[in-house]
PAKEFI-555972 format. One record per atom (N, C-alpha, C): residue in one letter; x, y, z. Coordinates in pm, 1 decimal. Layout:
BEGIN
{residu A&east X&north Y&up Z}
...
//
This chain:
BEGIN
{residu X&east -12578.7&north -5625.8&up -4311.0}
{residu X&east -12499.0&north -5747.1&up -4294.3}
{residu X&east -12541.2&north -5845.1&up -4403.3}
{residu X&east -12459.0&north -5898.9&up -4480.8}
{residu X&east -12446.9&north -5981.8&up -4559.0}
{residu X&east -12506.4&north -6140.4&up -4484.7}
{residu X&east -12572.2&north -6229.2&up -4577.5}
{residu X&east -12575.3&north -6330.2&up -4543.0}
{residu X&east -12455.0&north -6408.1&up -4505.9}
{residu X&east -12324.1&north -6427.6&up -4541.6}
{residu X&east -12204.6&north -6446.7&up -4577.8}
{residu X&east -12143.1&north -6408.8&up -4434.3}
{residu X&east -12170.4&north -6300.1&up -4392.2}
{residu X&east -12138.8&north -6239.3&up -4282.9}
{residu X&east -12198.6&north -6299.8&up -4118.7}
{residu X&east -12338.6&north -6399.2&up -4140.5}
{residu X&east -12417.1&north -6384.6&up -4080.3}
{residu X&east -12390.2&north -6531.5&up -4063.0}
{residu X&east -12324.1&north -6622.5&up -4145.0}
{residu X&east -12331.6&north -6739.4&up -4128.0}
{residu X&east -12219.0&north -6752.3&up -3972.8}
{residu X&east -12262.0&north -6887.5&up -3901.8}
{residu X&east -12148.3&north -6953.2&up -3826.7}
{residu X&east -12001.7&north -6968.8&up -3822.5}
{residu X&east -11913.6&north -6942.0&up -3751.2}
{residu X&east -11782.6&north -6947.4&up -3792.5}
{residu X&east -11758.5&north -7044.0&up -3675.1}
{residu X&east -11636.6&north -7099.5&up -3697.9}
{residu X&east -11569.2&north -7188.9&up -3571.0}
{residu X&east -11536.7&north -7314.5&up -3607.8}
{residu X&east -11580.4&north -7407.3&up -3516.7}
{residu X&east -11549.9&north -7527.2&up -3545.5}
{residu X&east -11662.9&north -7594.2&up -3563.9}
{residu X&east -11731.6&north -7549.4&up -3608.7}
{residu X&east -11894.7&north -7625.6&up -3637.1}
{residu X&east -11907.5&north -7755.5&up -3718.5}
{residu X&east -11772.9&north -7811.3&up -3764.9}
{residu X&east -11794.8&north -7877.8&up -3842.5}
{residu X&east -11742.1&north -8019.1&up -3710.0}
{residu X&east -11656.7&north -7947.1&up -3653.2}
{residu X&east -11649.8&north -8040.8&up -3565.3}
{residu X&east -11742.7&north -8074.4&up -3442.2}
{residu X&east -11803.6&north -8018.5&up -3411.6}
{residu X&east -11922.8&north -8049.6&up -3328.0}
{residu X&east -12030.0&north -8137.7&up -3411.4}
{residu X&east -12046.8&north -8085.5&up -3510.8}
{residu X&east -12159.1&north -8181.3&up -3612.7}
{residu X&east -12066.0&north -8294.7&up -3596.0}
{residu X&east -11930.6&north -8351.3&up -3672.8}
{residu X&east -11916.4&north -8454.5&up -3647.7}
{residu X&east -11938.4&north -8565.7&up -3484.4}
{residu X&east -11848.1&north -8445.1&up -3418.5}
{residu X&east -11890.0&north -8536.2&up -3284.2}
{residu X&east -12035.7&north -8574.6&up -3268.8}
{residu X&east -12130.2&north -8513.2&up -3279.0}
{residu X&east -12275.8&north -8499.0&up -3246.4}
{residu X&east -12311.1&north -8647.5&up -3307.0}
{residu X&east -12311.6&north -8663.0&up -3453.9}
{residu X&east -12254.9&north -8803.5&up -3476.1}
{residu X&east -12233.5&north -8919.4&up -3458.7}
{residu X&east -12138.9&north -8873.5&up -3384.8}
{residu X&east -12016.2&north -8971.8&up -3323.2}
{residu X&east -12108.8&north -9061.2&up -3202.5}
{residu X&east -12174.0&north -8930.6&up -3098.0}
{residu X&east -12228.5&north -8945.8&up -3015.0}
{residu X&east -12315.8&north -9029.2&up -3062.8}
{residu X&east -12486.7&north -8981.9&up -3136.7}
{residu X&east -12570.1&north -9097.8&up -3145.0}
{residu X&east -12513.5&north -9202.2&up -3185.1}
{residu X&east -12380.1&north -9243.2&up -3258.4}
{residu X&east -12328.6&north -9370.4&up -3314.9}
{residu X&east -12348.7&north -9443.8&up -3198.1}
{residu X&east -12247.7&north -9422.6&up -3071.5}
{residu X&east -12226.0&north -9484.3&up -2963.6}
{residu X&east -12339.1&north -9481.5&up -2912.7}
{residu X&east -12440.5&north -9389.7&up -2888.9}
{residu X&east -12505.9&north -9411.6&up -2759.5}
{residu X&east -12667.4&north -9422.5&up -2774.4}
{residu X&east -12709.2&north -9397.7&up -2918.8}
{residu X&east -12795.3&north -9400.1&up -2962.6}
{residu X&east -12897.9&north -9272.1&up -2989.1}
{residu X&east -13005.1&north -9302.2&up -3018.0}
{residu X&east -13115.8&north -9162.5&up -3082.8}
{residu X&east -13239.2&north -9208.2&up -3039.1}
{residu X&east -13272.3&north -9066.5&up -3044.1}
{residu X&east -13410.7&north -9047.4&up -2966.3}
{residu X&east -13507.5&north -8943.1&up -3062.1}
{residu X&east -13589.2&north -8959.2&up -3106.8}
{residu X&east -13655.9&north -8852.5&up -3210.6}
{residu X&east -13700.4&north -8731.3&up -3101.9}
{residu X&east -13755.6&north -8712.1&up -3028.4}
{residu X&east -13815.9&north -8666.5&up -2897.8}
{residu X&east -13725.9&north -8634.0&up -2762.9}
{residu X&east -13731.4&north -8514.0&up -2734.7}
{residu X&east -13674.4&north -8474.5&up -2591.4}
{residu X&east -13550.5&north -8461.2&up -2620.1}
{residu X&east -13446.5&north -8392.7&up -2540.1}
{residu X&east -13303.3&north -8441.6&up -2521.7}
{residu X&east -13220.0&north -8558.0&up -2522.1}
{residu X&east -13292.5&north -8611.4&up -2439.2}
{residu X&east -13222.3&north -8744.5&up -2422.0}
{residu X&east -13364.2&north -8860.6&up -2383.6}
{residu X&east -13331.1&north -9000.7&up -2423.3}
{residu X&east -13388.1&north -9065.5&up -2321.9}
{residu X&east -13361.9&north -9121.9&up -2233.7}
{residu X&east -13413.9&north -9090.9&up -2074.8}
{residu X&east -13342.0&north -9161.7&up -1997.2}
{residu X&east -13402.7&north -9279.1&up -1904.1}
{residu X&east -13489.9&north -9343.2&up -2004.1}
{residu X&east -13550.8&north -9484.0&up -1937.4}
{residu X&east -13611.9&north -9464.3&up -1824.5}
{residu X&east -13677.6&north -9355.7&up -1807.2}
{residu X&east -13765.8&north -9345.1&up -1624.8}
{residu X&east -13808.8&north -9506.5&up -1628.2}
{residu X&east -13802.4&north -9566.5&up -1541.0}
{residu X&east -13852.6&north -9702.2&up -1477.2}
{residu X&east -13821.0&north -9783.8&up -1559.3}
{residu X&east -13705.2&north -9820.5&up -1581.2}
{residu X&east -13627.7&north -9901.6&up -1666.9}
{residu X&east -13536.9&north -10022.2&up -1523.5}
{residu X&east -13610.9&north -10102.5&up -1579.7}
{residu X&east -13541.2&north -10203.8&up -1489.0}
{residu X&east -13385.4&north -10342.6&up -1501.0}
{residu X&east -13374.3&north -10261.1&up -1626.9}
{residu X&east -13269.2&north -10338.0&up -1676.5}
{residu X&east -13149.2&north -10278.0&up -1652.8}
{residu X&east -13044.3&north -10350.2&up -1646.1}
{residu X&east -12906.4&north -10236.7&up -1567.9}
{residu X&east -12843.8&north -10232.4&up -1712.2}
{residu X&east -12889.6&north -10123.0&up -1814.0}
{residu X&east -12855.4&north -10044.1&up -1900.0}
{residu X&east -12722.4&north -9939.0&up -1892.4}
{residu X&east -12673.6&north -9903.9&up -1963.6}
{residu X&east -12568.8&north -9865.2&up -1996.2}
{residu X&east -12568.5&north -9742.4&up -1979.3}
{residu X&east -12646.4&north -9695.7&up -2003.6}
{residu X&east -12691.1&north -9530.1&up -1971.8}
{residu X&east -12721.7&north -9529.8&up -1837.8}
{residu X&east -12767.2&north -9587.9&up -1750.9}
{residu X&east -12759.0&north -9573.2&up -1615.0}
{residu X&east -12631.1&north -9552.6&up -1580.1}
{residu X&east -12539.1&north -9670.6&up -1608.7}
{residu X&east -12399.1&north -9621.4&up -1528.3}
{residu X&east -12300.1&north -9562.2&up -1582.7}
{residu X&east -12337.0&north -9485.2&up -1729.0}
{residu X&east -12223.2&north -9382.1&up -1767.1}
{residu X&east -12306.5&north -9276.6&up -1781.1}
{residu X&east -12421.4&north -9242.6&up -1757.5}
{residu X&east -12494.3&north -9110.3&up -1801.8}
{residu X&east -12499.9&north -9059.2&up -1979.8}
{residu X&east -12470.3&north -9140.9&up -2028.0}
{residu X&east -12420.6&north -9111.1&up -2156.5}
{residu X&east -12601.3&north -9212.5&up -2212.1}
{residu X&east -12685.5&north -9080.0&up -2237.5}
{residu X&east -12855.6&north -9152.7&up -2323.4}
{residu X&east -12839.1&north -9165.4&up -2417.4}
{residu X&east -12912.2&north -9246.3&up -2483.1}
{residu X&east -12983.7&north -9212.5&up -2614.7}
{residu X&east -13022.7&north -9059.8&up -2628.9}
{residu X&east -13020.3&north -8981.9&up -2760.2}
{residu X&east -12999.9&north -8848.2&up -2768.3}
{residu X&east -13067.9&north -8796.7&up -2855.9}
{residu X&east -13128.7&north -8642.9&up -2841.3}
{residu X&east -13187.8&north -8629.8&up -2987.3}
{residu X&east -13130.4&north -8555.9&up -3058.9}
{residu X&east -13118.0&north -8497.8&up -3161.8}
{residu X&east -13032.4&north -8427.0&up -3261.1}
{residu X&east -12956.4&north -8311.8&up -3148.4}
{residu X&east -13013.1&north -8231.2&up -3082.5}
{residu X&east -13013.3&north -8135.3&up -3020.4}
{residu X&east -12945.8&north -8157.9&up -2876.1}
{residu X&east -12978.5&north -8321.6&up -2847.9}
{residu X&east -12914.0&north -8347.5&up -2730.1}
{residu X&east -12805.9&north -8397.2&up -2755.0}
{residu X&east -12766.7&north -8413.3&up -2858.9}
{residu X&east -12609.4&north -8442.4&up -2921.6}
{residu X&east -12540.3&north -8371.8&up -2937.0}
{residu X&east -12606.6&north -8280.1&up -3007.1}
{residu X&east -12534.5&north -8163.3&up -3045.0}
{residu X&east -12467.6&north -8077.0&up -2874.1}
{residu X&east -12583.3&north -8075.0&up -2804.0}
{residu X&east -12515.1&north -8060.4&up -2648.9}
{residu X&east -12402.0&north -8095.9&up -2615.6}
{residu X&east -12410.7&north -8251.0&up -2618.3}
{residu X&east -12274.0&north -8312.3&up -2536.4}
{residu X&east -12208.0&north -8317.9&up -2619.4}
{residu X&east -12224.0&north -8274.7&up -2767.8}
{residu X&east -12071.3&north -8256.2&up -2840.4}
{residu X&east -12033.3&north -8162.2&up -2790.9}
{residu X&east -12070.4&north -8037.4&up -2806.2}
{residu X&east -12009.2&north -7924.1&up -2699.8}
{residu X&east -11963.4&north -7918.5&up -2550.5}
{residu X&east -12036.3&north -8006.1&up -2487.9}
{residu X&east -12006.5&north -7955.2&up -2369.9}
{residu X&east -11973.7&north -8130.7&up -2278.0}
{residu X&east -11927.1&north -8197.6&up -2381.9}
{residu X&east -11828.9&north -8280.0&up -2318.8}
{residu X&east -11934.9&north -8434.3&up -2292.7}
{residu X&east -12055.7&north -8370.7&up -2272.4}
{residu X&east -12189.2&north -8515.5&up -2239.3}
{residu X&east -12292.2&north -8458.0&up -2215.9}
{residu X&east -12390.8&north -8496.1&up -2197.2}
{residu X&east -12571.6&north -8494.4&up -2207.6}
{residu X&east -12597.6&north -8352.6&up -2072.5}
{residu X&east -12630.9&north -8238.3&up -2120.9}
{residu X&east -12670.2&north -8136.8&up -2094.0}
{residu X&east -12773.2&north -8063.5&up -2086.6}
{residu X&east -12887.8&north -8115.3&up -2002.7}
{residu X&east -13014.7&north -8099.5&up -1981.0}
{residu X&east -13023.7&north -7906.7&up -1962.5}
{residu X&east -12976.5&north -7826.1&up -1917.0}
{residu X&east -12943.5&north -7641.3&up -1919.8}
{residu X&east -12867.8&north -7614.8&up -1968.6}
{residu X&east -12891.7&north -7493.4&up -1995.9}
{residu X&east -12774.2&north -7387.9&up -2051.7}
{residu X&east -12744.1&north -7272.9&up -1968.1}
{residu X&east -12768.9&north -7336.4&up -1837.0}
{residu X&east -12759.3&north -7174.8&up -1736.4}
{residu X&east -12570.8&north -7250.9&up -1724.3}
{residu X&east -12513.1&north -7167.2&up -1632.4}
{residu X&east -12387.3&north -7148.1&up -1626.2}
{residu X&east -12239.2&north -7199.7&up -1739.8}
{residu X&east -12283.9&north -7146.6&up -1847.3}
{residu X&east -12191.9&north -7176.7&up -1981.4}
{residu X&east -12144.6&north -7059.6&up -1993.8}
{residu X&east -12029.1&north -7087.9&up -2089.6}
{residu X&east -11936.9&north -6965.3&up -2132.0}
{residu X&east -12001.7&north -6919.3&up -2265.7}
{residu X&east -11944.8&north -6783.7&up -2256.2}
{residu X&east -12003.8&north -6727.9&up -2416.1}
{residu X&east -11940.4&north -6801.4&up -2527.7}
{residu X&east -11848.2&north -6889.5&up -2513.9}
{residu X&east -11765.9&north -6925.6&up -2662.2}
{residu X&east -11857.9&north -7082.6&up -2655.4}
{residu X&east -11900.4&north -7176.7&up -2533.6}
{residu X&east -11996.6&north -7276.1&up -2540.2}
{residu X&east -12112.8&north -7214.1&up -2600.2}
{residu X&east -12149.6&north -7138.4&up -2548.1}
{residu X&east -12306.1&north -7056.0&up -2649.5}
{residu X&east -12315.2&north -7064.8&up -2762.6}
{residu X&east -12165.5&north -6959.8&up -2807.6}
{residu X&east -12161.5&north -6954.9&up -2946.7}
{residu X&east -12123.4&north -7114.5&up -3038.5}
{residu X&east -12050.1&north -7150.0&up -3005.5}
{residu X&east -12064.3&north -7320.0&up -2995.6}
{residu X&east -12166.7&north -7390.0&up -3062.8}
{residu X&east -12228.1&north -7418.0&up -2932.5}
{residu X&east -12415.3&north -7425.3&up -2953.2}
{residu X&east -12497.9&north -7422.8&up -3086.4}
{residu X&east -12475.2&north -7273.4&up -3048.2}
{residu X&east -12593.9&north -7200.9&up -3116.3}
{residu X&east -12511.1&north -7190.9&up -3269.2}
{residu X&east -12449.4&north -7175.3&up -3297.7}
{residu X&east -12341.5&north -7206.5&up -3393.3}
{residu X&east -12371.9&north -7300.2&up -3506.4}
{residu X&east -12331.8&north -7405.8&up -3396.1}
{residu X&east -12423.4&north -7603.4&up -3450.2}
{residu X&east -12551.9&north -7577.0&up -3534.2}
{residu X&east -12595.6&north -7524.3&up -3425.4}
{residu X&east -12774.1&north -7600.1&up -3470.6}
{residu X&east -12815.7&north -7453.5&up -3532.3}
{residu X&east -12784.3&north -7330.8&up -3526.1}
{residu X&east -12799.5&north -7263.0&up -3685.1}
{residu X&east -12771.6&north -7339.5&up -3790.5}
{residu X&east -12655.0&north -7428.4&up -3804.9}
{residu X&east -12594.6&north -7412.3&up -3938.6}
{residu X&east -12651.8&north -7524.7&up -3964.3}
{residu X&east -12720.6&north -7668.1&up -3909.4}
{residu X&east -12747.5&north -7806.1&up -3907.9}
{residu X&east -12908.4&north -7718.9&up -3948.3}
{residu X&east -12975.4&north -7644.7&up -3910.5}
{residu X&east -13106.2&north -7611.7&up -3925.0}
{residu X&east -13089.2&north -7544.7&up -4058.1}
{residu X&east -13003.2&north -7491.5&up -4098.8}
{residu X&east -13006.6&north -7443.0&up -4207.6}
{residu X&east -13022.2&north -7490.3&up -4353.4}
{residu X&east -12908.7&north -7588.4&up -4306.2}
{residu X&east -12872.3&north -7650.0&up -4368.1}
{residu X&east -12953.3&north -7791.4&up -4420.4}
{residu X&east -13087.7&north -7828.3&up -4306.7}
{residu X&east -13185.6&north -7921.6&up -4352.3}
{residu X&east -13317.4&north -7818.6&up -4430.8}
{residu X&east -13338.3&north -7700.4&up -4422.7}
{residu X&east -13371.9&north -7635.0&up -4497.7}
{residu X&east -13348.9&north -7624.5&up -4607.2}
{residu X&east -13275.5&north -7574.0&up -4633.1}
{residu X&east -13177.5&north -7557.4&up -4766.5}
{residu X&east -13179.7&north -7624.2&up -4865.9}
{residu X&east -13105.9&north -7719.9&up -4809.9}
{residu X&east -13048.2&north -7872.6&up -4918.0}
{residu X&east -13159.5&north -7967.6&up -4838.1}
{residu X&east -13153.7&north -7972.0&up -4748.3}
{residu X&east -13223.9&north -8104.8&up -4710.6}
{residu X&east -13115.1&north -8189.4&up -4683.6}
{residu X&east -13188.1&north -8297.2&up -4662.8}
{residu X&east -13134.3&north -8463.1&up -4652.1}
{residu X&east -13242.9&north -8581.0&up -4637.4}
{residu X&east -13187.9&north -8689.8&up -4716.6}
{residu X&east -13327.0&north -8783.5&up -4712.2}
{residu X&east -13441.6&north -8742.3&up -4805.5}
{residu X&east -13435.9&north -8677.3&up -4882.4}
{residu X&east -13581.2&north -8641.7&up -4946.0}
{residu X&east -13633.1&north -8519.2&up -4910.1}
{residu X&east -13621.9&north -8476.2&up -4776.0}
{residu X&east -13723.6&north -8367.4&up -4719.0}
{residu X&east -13637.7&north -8228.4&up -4681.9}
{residu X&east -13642.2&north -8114.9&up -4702.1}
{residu X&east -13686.8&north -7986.0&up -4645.2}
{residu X&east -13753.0&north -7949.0&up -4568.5}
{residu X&east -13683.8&north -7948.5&up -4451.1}
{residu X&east -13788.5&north -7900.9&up -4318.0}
{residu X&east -13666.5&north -7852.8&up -4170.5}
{residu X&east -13710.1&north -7779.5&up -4127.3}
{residu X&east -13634.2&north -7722.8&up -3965.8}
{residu X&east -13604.4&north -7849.0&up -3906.0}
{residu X&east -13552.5&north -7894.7&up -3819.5}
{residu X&east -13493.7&north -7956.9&up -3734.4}
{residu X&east -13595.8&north -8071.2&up -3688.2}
{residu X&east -13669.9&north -7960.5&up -3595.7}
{residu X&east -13764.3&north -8066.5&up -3554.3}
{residu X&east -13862.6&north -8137.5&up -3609.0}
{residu X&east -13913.9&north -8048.8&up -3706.1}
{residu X&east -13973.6&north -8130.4&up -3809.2}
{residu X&east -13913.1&north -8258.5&up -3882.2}
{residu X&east -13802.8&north -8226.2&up -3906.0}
{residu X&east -13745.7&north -8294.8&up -3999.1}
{residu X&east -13690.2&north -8453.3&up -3916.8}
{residu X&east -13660.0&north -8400.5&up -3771.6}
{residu X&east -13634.8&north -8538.7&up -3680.5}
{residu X&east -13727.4&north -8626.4&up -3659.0}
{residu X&east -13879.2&north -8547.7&up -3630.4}
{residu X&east -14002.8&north -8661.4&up -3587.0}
{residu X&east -14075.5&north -8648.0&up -3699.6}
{residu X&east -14005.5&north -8661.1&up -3871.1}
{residu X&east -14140.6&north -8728.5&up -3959.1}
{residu X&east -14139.8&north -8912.6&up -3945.5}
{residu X&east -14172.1&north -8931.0&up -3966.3}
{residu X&east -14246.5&north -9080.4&up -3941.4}
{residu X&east -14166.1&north -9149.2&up -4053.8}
{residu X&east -14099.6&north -9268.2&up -3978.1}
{residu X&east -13977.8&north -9349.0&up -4070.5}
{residu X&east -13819.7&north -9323.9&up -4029.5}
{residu X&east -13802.0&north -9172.9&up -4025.5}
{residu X&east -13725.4&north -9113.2&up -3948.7}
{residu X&east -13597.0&north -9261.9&up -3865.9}
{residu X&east -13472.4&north -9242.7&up -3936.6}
{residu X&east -13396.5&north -9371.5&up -3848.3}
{residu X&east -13246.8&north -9260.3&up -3779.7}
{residu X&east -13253.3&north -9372.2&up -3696.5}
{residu X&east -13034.9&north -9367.8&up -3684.3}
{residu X&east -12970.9&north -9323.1&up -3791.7}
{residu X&east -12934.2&north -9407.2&up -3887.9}
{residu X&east -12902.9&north -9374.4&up -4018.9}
{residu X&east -12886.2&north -9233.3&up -4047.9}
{residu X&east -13025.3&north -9213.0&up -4096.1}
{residu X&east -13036.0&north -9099.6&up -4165.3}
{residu X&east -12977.1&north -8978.0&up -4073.7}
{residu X&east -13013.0&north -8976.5&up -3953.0}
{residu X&east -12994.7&north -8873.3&up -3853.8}
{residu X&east -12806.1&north -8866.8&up -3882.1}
{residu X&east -12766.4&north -8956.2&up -3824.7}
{residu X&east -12615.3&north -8968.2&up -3803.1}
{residu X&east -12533.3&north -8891.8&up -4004.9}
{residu X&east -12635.5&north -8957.3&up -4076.5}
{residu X&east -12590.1&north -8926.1&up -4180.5}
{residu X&east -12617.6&north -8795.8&up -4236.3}
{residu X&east -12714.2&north -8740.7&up -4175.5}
{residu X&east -12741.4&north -8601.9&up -4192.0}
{residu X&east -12674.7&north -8494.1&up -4135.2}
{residu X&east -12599.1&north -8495.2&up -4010.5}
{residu X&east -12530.8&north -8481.1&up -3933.3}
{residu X&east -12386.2&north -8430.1&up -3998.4}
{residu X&east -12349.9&north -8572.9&up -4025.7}
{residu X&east -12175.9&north -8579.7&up -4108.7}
{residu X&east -12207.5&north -8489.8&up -4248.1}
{residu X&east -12331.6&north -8505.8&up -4307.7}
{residu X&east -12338.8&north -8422.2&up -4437.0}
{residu X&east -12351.3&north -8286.6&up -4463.4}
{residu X&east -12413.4&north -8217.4&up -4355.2}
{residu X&east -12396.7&north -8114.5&up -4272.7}
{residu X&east -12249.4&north -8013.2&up -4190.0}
{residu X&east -12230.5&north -8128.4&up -4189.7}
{residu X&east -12054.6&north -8072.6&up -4111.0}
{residu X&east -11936.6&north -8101.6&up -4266.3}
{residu X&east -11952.6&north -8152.8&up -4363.9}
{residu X&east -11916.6&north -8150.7&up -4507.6}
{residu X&east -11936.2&north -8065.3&up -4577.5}
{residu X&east -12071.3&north -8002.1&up -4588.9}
{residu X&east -12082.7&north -7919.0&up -4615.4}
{residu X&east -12049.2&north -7753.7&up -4565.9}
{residu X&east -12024.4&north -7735.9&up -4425.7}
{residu X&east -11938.9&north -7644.6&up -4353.1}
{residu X&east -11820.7&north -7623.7&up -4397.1}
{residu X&east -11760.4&north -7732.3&up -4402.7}
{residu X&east -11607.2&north -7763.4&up -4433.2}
{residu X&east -11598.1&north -7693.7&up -4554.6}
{residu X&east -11703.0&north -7764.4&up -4650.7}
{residu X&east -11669.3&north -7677.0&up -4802.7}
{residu X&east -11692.2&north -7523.3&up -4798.9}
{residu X&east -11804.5&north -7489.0&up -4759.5}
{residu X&east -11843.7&north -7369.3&up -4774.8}
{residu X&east -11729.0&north -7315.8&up -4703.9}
{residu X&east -11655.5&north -7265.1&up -4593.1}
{residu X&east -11563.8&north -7239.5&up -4512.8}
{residu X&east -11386.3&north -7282.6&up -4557.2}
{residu X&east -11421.5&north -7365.8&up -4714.5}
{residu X&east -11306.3&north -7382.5&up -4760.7}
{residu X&east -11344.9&north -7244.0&up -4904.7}
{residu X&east -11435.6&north -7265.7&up -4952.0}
{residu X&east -11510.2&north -7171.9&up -5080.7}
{residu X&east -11487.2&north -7028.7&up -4998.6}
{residu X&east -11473.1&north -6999.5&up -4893.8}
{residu X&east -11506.3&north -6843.6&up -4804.8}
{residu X&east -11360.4&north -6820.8&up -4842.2}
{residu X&east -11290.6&north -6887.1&up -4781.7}
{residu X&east -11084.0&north -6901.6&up -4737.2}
{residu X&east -11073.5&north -6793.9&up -4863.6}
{residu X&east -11098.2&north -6899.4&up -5016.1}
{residu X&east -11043.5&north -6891.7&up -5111.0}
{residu X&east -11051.4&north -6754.3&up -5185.5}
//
């Protein structure tokens, strides 16, 4: 099997964007899935829509699967592939090329120190741009 062969197909470019979309609105979290304010006494926003602060991975979730998705037990194989889809091609792809300066896997690359919104959201959209092209370069 060809590398070529091996890459992601689908709509991956649209999940990266949503993923995005998501920390735009609801915010980022370097750490965990989501944060969800254990003993937070302020009547926050994420209390009454369920919609956290998120981490790359917990975005990438509720882009797929509609909002903040703590399991992956009872999903369909095309949500899987979905998924797993995303964050191959977003992991790859901070490998690869990078963004921000650095080369590194995912998680590395989310909790180095300095690490913002920004960059995340913008790494994200640059990532799903780059899908688009490569997947326009495949077509042709």
């Amino acid at each position: 099997m060809s590398i070529v062969t091996a890459l992601p197909t689908g709509n991956v470019h649209a999940v990266l964007d949503r993923a995005a979309l998501y920390l735009g609105q609801h915010g980022w979290t370097p750490t965990g899935l989501y944060d969800v304010h254990d003993g937070c006494r302020a009547k926050c926003a994420c209390h009454r829509t369920g919609l956290y602060p998120a981490s790359i991975l917990g975005a990438i979730r509720a882009a797929v699967f509609g909002g903040p998705r703590w399991y992956l037990t009872g999903i369909t194989d095309a949500e899987q592939h979905a998924y797993s889809a995303a964050v191959e091609w977003f992991n790859t792809y901070l490998i690869a090329v990078g963004h921000d300066g650095q080369h590194a896997p995912v998680f590395a690359w989310e909790t180095t120190p300095g690490r913002t919104p920004a960059h995340v959201t913008q790494a994200l959209c640059a990532a799903a741009i780059a899908y688009r092209t490569h997947t326009i370069r495949r077509a042709a």
